[in-house]
C-alpha positions in Angstrom: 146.6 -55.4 -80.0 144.2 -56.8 -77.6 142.1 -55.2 -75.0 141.1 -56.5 -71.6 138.0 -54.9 -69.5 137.4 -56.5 -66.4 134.1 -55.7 -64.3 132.3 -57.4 -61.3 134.4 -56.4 -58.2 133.2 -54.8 -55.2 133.0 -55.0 -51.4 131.8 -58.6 -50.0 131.6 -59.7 -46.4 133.6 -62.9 -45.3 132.0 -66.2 -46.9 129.9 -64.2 -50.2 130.7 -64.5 -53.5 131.1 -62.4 -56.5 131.8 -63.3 -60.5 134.1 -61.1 -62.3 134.2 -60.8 -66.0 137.2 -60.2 -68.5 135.8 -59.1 -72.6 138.5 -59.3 -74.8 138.2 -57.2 -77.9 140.7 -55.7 -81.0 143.0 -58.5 -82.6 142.2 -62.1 -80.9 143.6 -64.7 -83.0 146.4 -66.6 -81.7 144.8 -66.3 -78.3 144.7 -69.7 -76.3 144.8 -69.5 -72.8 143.5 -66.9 -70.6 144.3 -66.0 -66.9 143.0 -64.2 -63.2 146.1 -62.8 -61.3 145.8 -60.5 -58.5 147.7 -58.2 -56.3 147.3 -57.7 -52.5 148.8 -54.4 -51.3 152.7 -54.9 -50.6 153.0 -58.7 -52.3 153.3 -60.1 -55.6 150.8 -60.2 -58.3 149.8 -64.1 -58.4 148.3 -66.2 -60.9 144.8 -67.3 -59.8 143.5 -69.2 -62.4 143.9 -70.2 -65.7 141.9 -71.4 -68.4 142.5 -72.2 -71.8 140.2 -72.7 -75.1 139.1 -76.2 -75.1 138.5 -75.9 -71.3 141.2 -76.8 -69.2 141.9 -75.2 -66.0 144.6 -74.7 -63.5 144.1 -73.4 -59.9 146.4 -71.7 -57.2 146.5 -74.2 -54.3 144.8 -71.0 -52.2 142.0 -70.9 -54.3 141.0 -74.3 -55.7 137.5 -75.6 -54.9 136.5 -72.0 -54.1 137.0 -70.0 -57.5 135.7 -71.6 -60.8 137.2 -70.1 -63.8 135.3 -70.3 -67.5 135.1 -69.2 -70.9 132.5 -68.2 -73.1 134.7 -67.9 -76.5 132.0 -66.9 -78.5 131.7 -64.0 -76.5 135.7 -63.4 -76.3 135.0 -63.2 -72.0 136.5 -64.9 -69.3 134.7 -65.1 -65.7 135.7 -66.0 -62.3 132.9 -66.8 -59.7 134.4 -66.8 -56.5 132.8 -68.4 -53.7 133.4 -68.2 -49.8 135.6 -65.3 -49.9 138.1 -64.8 -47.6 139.9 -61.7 -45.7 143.1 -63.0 -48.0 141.6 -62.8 -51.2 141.1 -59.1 -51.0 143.2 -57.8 -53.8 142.8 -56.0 -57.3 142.1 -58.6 -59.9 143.8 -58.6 -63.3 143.2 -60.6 -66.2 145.8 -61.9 -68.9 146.3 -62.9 -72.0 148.9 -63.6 -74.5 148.6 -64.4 -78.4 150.7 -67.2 -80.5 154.0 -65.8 -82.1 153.4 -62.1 -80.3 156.0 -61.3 -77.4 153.6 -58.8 -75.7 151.4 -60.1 -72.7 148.1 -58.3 -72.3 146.4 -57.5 -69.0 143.4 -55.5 -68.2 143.0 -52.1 -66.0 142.4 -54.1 -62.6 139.2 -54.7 -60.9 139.3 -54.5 -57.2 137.5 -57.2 -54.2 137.5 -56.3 -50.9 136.7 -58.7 -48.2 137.0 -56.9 -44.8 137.7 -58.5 -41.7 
């Protein structure tokens, strides 16, 4: 089993930034890549960003040159500094996980960023 905590979301005006974290604790090996999704109210939850241990990273097209994704593995924690939010990126922010040769995928309790109009 792994466990995901997320922490860092809050309330931001239009163009502010804020860095969320993901620990990962209980049974990490196999664990390569590791992801942001998020969920606006009434759409889709969406992949955001991923990251995976040696460092490469893949972007939504809505986010790229705004969000950085990174990885501290020696602290099993994934963080995503988002800079000049938007109205649209308000949302509750999930990260995710998988492990080599296990079926389940993993995702944390949520974290939520609000950008107001």
């Amino acid at each position: 089993q792994v466990q995901l905590v997320e922490s860092g979301g809050g309330l931001v005006q239009v163009g502010g930034s804020l860095r969320l974290s993901c620990a990962a604790s209980g049974s990490l090996f196999g664990i390569n890549a590791m992801s942001w999704y998020r969920q606006a109210p009434g759409k889709q939850r969406e992949l955001v960003a991923t990251i995976t241990r040696g460092g490469t990273t893949i972007y939504a097209d809505s986010v790229k040159g705004r969000f950085t994704i990174s990885r501290d593995n020696a602290k099993n924690t994934v963080y995503l500094q988002m800079n000049s939010l938007k109205t649209e990126d308000t949302a509750i922010y999930y990260c995710n996980t998988r492990r080599a040769f296990d079926p389940s995928t993993y995702w944390g309790q949520g974290t939520q960023v609000t950008v107001p109009s």
